[in-house]
C-alpha positions in Angstrom: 20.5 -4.6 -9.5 19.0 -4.7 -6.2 20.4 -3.1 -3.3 19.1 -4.1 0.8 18.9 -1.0 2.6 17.9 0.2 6.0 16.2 3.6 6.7 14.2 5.0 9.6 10.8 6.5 10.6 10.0 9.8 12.7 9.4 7.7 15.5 13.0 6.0 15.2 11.8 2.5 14.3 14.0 0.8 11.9 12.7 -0.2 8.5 14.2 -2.7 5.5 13.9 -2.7 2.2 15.2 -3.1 -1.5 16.1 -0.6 -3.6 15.8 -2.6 -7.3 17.3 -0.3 -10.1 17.6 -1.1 -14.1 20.5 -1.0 -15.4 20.2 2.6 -17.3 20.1 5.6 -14.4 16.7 7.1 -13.6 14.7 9.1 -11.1 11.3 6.9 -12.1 10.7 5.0 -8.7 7.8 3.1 -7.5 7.2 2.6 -3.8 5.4 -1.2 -3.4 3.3 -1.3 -0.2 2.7 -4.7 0.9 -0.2 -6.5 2.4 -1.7 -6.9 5.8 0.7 -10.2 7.4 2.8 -10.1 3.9 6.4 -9.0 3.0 8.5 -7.0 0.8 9.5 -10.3 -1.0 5.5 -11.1 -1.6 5.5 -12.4 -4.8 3.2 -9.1 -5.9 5.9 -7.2 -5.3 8.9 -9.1 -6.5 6.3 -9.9 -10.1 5.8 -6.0 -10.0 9.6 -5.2 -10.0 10.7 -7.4 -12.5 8.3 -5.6 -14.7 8.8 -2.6 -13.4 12.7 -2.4 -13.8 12.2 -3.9 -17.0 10.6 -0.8 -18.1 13.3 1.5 -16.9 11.7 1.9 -13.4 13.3 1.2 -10.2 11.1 0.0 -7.4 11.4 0.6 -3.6 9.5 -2.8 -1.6 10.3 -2.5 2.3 8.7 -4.4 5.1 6.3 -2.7 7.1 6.1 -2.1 10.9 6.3 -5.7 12.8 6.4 -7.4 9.1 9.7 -9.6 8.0 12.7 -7.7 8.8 11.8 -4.0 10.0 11.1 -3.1 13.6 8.1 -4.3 15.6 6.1 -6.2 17.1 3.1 -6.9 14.9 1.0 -6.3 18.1 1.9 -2.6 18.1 1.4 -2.2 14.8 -1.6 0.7 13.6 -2.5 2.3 10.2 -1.0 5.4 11.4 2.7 4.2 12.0 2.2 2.3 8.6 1.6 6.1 7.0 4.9 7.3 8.5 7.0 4.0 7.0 5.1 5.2 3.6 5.9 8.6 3.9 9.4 7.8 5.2 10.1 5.9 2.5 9.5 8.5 -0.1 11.3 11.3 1.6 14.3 8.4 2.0 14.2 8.5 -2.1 14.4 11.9 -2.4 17.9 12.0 -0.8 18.6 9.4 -3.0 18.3 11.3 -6.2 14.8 9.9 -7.1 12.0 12.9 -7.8 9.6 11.1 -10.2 7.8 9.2 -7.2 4.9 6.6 -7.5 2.5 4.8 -4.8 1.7 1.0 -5.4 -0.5 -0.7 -2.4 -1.9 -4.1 -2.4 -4.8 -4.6 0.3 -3.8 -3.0 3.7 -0.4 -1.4 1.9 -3.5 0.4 -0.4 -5.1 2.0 2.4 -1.8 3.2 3.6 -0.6 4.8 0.2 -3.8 6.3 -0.1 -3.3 8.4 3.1 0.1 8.6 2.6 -0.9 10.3 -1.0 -3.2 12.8 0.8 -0.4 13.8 3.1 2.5 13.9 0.6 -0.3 16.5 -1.3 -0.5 18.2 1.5 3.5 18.9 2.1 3.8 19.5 -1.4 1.4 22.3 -1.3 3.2 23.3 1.5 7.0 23.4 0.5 6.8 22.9 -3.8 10.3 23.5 -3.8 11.6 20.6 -1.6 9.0 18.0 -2.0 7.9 17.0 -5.9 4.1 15.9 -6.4 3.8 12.3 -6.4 3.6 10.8 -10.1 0.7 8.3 -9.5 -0.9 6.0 -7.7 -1.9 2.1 -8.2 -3.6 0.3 -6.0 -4.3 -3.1 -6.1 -7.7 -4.3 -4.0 -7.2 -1.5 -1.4 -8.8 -1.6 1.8 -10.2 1.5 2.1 -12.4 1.1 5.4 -10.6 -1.7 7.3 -12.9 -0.9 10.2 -15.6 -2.1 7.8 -13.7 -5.3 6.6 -12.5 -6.4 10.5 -16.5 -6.0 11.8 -17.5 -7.8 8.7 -14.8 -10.8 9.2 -15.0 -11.0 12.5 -18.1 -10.0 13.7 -19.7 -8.5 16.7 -18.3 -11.3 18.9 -15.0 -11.6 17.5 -14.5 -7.9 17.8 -15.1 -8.3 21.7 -12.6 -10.9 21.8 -10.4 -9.1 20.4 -10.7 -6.3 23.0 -10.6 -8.1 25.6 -7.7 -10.6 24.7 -5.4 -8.1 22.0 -5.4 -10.8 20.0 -7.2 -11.8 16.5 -7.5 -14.9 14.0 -5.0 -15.3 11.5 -6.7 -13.7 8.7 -4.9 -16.0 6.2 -6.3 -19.1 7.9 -4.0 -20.1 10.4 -5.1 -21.7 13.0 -2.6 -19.7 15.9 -4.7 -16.1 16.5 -2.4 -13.4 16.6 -1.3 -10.7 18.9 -2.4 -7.4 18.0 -3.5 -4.4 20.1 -7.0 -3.8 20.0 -5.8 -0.1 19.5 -4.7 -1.1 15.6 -8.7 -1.4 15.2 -9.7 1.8 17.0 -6.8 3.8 15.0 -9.1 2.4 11.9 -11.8 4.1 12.9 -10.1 7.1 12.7 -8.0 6.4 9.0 -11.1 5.8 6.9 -9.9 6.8 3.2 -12.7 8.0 1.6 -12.4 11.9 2.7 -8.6 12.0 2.3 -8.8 10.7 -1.2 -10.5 13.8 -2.1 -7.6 15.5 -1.8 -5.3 13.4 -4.2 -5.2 14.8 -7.5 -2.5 12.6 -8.9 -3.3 10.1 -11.7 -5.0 6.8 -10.0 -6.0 3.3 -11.1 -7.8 0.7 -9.3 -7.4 -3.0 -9.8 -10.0 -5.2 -8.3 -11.6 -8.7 -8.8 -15.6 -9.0 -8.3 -14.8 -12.1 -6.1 -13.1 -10.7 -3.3 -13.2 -12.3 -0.2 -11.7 -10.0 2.0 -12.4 -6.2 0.6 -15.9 -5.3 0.2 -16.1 -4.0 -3.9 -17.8 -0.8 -3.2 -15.3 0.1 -1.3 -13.1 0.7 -4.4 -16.4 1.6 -6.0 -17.1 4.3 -3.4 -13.1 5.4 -3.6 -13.2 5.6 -7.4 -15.8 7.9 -7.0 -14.1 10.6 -4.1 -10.7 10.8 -6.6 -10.9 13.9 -8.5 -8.0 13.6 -10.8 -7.5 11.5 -13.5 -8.8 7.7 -12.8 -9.4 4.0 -13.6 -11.1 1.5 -11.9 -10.4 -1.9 -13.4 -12.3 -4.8 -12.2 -11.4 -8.4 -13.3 -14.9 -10.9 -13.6 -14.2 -13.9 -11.1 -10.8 -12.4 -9.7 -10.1 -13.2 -5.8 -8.1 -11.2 -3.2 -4.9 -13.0 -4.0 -5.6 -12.9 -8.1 -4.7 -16.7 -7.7 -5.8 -17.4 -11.2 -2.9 -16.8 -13.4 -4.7 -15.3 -16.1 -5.7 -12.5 -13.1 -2.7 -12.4 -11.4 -0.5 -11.2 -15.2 -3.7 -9.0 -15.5 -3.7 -7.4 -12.8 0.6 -7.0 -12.7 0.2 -5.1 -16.2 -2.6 -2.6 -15.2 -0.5 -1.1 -12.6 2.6 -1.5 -14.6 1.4 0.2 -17.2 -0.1 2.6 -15.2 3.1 3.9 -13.4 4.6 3.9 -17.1 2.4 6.0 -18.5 2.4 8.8 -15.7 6.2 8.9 -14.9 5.0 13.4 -14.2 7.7 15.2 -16.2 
């Protein structure tokens, strides 16, 4: 059963999503983070659920700031106010009934559960009581650095256009650039993972392919090592960004699958 719903962040901006439940009641839920210029409805996410549901887990997709149906525009959008939709999202569930709470980002939606972990462990410690420890996290081909990936995409020069125009290329090869705040870049600087992920105790895997295009490996090889709680780091010989390779792409849908399974936190 899937259920549209609306909800809102701290700052008021309104965010959609799908709430996708299996047909026997539970309080398992996984929270899918989408992509950088993707969708709740990627078909990550909607492969994810189908697996996930069918293992008595619902799943929680929603669109990020300035992505398919929530509240923008793209061009204000930053990793911070990406955090807040995260951590939105999970407090959201919790007044729905749901207290076994997992983390699933893919790419840009990695980075943001990552930080979004580290903060969630931080209110937890905080208030025990009213907000439950998170059960896991899964994160496929995070970006953990996106400073480090734009300068590397785009270069010295193309990082000076950007400034000066608010605008970049479309990453996925269109050939329109894009408006975007040269703010979202500076706000990267300041929303590096590595430190915060020292923080997050909860059980984490890693899925990445050694032919990445976009996320530098030893950036999940440099994260794997800051997590101090129990860990994985999965890397798939010959696996892209996108896990367009069939084989890859079911590979890759069963590690985190079967990671969120396995650590439901009783």
């Amino acid at each position: 059963m899937e259920e549209p719903v609306f909800f809102h962040d701290t700052l008021g901006h309104r965010i959609a999503a799908v709430l996708a439940r299996p047909e026997q009641a539970t309080d398992h839920v996984a929270v899918l983070c989408h992509g950088f210029l993707s969708h709740k409805n990627s078909s990550s996410n909607q492969a994810l659920t189908e697996l996930m549901v069918g293992r008595g887990i619902a799943t929680f997709r929603f669109d990020c700031f300035g992505h398919g149906d929530s509240d923008g525009p793209f061009a204000k959008l930053t990793t911070t106010i990406g955090v807040g939709q995260a951590l939105a999202a999970l407090h959201y569930l919790l007044t729905r009934g749901y207290h076994r709470l997992a983390l699933v980002g893919s790419s840009f939606g990695g980075l943001v559960s990552i930080l979004a972990a580290a903060d969630w462990t931080r209110m937890h410690t905080s208030k025990p009581a009213s907000i439950p420890p998170l059960a896991c996290l899964a994160l496929k081909c995070p970006v953990v650095d996106f400073g480090e990936e734009l300068r590397l995409e785009l270069g010295e020069d193309g990082l000076q256009e950007w400034k000066q125009t608010d605008t970049i290329p479309d990453l996925h090869g269109g050939a329109t650039r894009l408006p975007l705040d040269y703010v979202f870049y500076q706000d990267c600087l300041n929303r590096i993972a590595y430190e915060p992920a020292r923080t997050i105790a909860v059980p984490t895997v890693i899925v990445q392919g050694d032919h990445d295009e976009y996320v530098p490996l030893h950036q999940s090889q440099r994260l794997f090592e800051a997590l101090p709680g129990p860990k994985r780091l999965e890397i798939l010989p010959g696996a892209d960004h996108r896990f367009t390779k069939a084989s890859d792409f079911q590979r890759m849908l069963t590690l985190l699958t079967e990671w969120v399974a396995r650590h439901p936190r009783t």
